[in-house]
C-alpha positions in Angstrom: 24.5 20.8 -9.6 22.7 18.7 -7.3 21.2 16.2 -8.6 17.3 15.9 -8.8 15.1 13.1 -7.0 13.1 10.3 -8.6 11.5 7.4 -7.7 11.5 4.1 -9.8 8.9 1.3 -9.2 10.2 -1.2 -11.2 7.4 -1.8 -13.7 4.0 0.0 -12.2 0.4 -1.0 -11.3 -0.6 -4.1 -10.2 -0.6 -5.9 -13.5 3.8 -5.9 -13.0 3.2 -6.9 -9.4 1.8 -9.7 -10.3 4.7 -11.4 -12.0 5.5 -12.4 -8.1 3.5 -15.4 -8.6 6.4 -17.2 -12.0 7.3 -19.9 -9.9 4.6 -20.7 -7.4 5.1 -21.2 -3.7 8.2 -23.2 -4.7 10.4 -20.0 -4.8 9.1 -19.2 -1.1 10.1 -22.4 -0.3 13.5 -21.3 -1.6 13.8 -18.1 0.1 12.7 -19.7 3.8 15.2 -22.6 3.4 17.8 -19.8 2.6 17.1 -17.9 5.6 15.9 -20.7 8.0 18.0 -20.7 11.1 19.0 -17.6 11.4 17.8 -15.1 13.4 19.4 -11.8 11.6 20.0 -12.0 8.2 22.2 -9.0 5.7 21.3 -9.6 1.7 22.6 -6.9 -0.1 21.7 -6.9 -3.6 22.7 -5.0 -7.0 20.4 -4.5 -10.1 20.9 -3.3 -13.8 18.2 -2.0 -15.8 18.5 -0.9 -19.6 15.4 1.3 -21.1 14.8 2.2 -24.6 12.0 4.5 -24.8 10.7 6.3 -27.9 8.9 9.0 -25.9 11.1 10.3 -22.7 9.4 13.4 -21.9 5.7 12.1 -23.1 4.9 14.4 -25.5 2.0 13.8 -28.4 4.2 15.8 -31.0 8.1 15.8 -31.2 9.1 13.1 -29.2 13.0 12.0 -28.2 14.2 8.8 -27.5 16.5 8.2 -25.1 19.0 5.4 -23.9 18.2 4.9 -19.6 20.3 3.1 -17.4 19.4 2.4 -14.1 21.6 1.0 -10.9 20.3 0.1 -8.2 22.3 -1.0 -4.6 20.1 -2.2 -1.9 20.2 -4.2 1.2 17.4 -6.1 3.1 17.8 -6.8 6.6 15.4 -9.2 8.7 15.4 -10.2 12.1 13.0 -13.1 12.4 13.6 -13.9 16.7 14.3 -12.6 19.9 12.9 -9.2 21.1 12.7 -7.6 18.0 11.5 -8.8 14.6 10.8 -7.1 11.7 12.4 -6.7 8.0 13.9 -3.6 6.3 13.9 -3.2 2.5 15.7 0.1 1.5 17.5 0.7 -2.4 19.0 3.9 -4.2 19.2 4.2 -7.4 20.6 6.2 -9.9 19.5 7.2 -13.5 21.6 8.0 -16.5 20.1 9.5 -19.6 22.6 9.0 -22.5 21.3 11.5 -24.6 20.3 14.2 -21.9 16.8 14.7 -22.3 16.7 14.9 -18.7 18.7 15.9 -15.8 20.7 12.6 -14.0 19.4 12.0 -10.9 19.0 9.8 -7.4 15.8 8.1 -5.8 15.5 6.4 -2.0 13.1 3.4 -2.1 12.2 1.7 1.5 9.9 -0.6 2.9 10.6 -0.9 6.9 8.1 -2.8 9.4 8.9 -4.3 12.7 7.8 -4.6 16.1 10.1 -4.5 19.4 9.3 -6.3 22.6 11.0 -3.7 25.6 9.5 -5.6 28.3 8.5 -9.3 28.0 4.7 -9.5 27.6 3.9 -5.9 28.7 5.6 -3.4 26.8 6.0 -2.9 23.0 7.0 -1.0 19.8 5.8 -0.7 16.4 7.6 0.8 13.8 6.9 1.3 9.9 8.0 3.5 7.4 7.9 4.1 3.7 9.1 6.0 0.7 7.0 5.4 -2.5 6.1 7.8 -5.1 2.9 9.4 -5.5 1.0 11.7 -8.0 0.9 15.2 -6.8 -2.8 15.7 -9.1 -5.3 12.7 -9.8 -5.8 14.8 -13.3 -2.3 15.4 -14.2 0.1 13.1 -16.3 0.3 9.7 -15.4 3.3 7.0 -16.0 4.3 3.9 -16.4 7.9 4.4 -15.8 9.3 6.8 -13.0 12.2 7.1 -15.1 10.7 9.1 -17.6 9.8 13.1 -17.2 7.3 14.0 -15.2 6.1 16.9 -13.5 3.1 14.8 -11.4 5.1 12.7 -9.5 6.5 13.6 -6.0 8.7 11.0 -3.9 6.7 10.7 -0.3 8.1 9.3 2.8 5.5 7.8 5.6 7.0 6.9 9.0 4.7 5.5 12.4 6.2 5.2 15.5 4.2 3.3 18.0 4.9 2.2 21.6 2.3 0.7 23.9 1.4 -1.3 26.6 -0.4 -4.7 26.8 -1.3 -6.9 29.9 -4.2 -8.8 31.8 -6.3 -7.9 34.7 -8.7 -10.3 36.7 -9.2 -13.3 35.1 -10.7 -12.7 31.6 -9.5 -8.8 31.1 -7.4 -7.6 28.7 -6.1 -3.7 28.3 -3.7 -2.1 25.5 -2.5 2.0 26.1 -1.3 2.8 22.8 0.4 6.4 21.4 1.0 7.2 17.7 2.9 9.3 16.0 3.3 9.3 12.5 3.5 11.9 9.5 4.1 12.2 5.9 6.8 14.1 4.0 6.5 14.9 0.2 9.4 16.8 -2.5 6.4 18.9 -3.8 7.1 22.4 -4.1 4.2 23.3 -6.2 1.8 26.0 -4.8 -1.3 25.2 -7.4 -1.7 22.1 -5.4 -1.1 22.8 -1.6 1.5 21.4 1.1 0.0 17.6 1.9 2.7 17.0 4.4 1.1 16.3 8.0 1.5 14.6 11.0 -0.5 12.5 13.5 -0.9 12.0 17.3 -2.9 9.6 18.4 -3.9 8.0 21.4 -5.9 5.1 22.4 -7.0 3.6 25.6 -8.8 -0.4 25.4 -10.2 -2.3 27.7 -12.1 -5.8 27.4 -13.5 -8.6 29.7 -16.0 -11.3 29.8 -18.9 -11.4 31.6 -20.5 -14.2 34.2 -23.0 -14.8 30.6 -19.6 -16.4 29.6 -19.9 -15.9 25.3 -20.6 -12.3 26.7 -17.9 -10.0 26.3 -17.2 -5.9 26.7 -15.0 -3.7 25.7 -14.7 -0.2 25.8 -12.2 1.8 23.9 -11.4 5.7 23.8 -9.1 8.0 21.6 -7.7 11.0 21.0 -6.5 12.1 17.2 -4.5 15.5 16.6 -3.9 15.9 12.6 -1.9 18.9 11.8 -1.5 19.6 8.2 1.3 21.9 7.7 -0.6 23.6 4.5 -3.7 23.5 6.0 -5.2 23.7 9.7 -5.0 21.2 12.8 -8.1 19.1 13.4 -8.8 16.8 16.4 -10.8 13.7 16.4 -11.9 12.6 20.3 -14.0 9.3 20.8 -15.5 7.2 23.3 -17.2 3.6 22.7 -18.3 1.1 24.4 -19.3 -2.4 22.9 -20.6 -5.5 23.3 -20.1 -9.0 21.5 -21.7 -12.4 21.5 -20.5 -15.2 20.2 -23.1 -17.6 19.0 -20.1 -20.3 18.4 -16.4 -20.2 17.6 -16.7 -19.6 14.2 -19.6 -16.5 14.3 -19.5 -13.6 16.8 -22.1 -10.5 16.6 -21.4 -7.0 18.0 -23.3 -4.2 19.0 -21.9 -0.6 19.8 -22.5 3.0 21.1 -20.6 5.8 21.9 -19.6 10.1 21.5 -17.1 11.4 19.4 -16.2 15.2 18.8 -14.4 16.9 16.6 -13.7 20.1 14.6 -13.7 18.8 11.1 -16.9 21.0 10.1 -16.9 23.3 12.5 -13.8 25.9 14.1 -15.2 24.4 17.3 -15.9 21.0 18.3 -18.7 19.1 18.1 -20.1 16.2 20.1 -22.3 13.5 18.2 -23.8 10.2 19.4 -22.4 6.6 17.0 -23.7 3.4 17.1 -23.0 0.6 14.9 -23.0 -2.8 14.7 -20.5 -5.7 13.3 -20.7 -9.7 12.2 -17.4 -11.7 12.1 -17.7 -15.4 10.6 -14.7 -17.2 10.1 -16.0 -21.4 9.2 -12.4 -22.5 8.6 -8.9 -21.6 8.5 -9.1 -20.2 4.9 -12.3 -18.3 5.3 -13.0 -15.4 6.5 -15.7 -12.9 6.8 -16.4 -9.7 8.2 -18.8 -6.9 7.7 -18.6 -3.8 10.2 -21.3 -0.7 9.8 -21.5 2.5 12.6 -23.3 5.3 12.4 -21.3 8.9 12.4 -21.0 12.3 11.9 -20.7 12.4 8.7 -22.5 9.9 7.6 -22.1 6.0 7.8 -18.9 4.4 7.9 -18.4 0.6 7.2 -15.8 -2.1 6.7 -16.9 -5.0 4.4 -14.1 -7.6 3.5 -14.2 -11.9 2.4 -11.2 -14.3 2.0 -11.2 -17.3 0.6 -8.2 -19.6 0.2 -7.5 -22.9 -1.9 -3.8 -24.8 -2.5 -4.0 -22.7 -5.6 -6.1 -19.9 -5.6 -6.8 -16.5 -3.3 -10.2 -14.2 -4.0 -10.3 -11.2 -1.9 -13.3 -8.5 -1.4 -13.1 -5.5 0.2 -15.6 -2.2 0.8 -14.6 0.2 3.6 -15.3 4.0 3.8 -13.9 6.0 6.4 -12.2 9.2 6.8 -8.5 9.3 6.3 -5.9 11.5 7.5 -3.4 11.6 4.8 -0.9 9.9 7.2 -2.0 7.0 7.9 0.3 4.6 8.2 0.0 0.9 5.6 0.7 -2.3 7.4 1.7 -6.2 6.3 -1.5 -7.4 4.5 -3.4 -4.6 4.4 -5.5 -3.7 1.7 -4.1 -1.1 -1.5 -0.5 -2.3 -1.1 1.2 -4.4 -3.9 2.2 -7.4 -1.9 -1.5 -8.2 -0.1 -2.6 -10.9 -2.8 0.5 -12.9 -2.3 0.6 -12.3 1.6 -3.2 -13.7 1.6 -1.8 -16.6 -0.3 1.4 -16.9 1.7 -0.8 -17.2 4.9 -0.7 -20.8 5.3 2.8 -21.7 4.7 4.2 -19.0 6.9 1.5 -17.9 9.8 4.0 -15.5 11.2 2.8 -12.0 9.8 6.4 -10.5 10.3 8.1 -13.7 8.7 5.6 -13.7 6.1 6.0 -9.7 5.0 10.0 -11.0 4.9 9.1 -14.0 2.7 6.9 -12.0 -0.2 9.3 -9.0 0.0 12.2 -11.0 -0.6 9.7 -12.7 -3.4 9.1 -9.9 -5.1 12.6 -8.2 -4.4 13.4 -11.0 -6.9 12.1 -10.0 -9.4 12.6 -6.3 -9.5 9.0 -5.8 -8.0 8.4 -2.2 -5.6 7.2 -4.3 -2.4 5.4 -0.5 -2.2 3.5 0.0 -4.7 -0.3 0.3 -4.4 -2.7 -1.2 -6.7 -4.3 2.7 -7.0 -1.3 5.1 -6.5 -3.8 7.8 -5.0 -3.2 11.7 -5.3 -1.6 14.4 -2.2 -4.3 15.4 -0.5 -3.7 18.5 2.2 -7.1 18.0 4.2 -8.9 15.2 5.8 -10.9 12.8 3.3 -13.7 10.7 3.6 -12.8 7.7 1.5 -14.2 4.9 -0.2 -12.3 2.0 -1.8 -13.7 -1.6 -2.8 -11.1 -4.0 -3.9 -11.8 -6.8 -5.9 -8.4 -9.8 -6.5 -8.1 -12.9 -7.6 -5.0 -15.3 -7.8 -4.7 -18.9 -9.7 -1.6 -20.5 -9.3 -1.5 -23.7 -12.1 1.5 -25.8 -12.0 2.8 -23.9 -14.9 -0.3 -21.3 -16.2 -0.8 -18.0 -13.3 -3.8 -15.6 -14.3 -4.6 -13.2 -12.0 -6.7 -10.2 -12.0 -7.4 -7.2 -9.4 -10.1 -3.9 -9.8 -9.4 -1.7 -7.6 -12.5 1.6 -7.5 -12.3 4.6 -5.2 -14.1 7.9 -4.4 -12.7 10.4 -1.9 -14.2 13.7 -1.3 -13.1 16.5 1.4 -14.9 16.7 4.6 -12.9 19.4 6.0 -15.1 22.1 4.9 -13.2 24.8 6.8 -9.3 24.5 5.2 -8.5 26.6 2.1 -5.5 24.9 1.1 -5.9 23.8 -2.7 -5.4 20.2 -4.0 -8.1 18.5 -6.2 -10.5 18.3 -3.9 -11.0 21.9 -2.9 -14.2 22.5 -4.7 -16.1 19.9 -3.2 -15.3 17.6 -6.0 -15.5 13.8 -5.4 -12.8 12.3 -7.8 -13.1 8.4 -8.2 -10.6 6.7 -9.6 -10.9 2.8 -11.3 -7.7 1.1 -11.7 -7.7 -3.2 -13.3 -5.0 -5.3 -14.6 -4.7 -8.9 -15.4 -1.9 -10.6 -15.7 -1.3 -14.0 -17.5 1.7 -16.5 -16.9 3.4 -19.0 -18.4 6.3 -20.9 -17.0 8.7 -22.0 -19.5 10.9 -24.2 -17.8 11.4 -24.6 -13.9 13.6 -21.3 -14.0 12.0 -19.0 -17.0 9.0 -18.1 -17.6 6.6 -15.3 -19.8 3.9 -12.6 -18.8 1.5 -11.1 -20.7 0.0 -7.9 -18.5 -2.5 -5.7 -18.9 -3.4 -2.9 -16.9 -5.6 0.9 -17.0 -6.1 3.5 -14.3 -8.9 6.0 -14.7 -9.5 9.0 -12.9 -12.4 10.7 -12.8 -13.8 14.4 -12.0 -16.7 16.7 -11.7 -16.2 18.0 -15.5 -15.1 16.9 -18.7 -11.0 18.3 -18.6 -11.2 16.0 -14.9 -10.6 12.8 -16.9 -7.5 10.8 -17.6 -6.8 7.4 -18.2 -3.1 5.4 -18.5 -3.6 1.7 -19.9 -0.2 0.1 -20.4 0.3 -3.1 -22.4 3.6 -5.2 -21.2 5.1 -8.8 -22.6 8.1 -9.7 -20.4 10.2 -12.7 -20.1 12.0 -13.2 -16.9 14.3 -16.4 -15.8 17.0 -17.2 -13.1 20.8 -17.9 -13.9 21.3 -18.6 -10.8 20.5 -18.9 -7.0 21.4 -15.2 -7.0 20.9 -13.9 -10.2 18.3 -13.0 -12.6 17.7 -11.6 -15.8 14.5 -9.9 -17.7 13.5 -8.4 -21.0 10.3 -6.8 -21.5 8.5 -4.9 -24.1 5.6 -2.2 -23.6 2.9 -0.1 -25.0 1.7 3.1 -23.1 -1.2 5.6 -24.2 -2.6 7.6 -21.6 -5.7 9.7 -22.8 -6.2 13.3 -21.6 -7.9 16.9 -23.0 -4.3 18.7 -22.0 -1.3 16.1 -22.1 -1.9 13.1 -23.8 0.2 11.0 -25.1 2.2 7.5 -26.6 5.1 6.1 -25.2 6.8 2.0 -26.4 10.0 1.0 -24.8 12.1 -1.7 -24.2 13.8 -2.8 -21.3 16.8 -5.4 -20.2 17.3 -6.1 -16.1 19.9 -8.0 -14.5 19.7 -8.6 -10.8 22.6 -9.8 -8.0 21.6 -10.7 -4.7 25.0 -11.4 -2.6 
């Protein structure tokens, strides 16, 4: 019998991402003075994990225990020079189930991002790709632990592929001719909630230059989006925008903007509509940063609200955007909802390089037995184009040997595809918010041990009553290094998720070992 496909995480949610900061920038330190000098590096690396779980298939009434072990192989390849640099993280991992409760079974994990130079200073490629796991219903049963049964979670692969052109013309202009291509692939095979998997072409067209007014500058910038859900319908996105930005001093720059854009999203054929919009970018030092975006659109307003602040010891991040999403769109190194963006933030100063950096907190968290993939909210399949609002609140305060750090993470999505009938949660015009907080607090022990105490809670929310569920998770672990190359944890938890139809209790206790050769 084949076996079937899961995905582990590690430990889930932000609150077990945040372990990544036992040890301090020291450990970075560590990892770039192991891989300083070399332009390609090949760590392959071996993990054993232990589970003891009093609740395998999370049941309220007549639960089983079960005995888990979990191996994991991986390798992570980097290339940090020449013409192409980037970093690839990719694991499998098998589970065993001593008692049978469940079926054995394999999961892929992989975190790929790089960029390829094909023509010195003119031509380019981006790659990414992804496989994570996802919930297939923001209302169905939620986990801590992808080793144990459930039905709500599917494994999704994300790839972009993205070659383009840069140069200069004149004296102060600048052009980029980018295509896109990316798409998402899911194991769901459940009718009662659609087929999410889609693809995306995309094509965009900038151009910018000063003006004689010298802090004058223009741009103008045009696209062309084809999203093709392959349980749903195709919808095309076409803009055209012209904008103009002044920059009071180097440190503040104001920008004002109009355009067309047409599409097909609420109609079977398109329609034209006038935007305008306006942004502020203020950036006082190094560690600072400010921006606030707002345009007016179809649908609606759009904005982009976001403020970093950096110390030696601590990170505070804000963000507030709403836009329309596509299902496929692709994550990249430091942006927001991925697990790794507080420590990437932090890591900015000591590594400047974005593609060295991303390296530097994977390998951080790879550590520690940390998904470099995870998202602070996990999100639900989706099998129509969104309109989306997320607001991200994190803080970081790394003490010589005390960490606390805390993130909130709130969204509310909503279809605005009025015209597919494909069915997911949002098919009745619901708008589902979800909340999702953990705080983590750390101790260090010695130099190479130290203790966490986590706690965490994602809440979903719906139009009614049955659309509400909520997972909070209570975790003490204790995690120290044997070696250069070797590392060892032992944590215990508490689950309860709360729900009308499946609710349920779950303790466990786990035991890791981790090899990097």
């Amino acid at each position: 019998m084949r076996p079937t496909r899961k995905r582990a995480v590690g430990v889930p949610l932000f609150g077990l991402m945040v372990m990544a900061t036992v040890g301090g920038p020291a450990r970075a330190q560590e990892a770039q003075a192991a891989t300083s000098g070399r332009a390609f590096s090949l760590v392959p690396s071996l993990s054993l994990t232990e589970t003891f779980t009093d609740n395998t298939g999370l049941v309220s009434t007549n639960k089983e225990s079960e005995f888990i072990s979990q191996i994991s192989a991986g390798v992570h390849l980097a290339s940090n020079a020449g013409r192409i640099r980037g970093s690839v993280d990719y694991s499998l991992t098998g589970y065993l189930y001593a008692n049978g409760t469940q079926k054995n079974g394999l999961q892929n994990t992989l975190s790929a991002l790089a960029t390829a130079e094909a023509i010195e200073n003119f031509a380019f490629v981006d790659v990414a790709a992804t496989v994570s796991q996802q919930a297939i219903s923001a209302f169905g049963k939620q986990t801590v632990d992808p080793a144990l049964n459930n039905s709500n979670r599917t494994e999704v692969a994300s790839y972009s592929l993205s070659p383009y052109l840069r140069g200069r013309f004149l004296e102060t202009g600048n052009y980029e001719a980018r295509l896109t291509q990316s798409g998402t692939k899911s194991d769901t095979k459940s009718n009662s909630v659609g087929n999410s998997d889609s693809s995306t072409t995309e094509g965009r067209l900038h151009l910018g230059a000063g003006t004689p007014l010298g802090r004058l500058t223009w741009a103008t910038d045009a696209s062309s989006q084809s999203i093709d859900f392959q349980g749903g319908r195709r919808s095309e996105i076409d803009g055209l925008k012209l904008s103009l930005t002044y920059a009071m001093s180097t440190e503040l720059q104001l920008s004002l903007s109009g355009g067309r854009e047409a599409n097909n999203l609420t109609s079977v054929d398109k329609e034209s509509h006038w935007t305008s919009g306006a942004s502020l970018k203020w950036q006082p030092t190094e560690r600072t940063k400010f921006v606030a975006e707002g345009e007016r659109r179809f649908f609606g307003n759009s904005h982009r609200l976001s403020f970093e602040h950096r110390t030696p010891r601590t990170v505070w991040m804000y963000s507030d955007s709403q836009d329309i999403s596509s299902g496929s769109d692709q994550p990249s190194a430091g942006s927001t909802g991925s697990a790794y963006d507080l420590f990437f933030t932090q890591f900015a100063s000591a590594y400047p390089d974005p593609i060295l950096r991303a390296q530097m907190v994977n390998d951080y968290l790879r550590a520690r037995n940390i998904s470099p993939t995870s998202q602070i909210i996990g999100g639900f399949q989706t099998s129509g184009v969104t309109l989306t609002r997320s607001q991200i609140l994190s803080f970081g305060l790394l003490g010589l040997r005390d960490t606390v750090t805390f993130s909130a993470t709130r969204t509310s999505s909503r279809r605005i595809d009025t015209l597919t009938t494909t069915t997911d949660d949002l098919s009745n015009g619901d708008n589902i918010r979800q909340l999702v907080y953990s705080a983590d607090a750390s101790h260090r022990l010695t130099p190479d041990s130290s203790i966490n105490l986590i706690v965490s809670q994602q809440k979903s929310m719906g139009s009614s009553t049955a659309q509400s569920t909520t997972l909070r998770s209570y975790v003490v672990l204790w995690s120290g290094r044997v070696s250069s190359r070797t590392n060892v944890s032992v944590s215990a938890r508490h689950a309860k998720f709360t729900s009308v139809t499946e609710p349920y209790t779950e303790n466990a206790l786990t035991a890791s070992l981790q090899l990097k050769f």
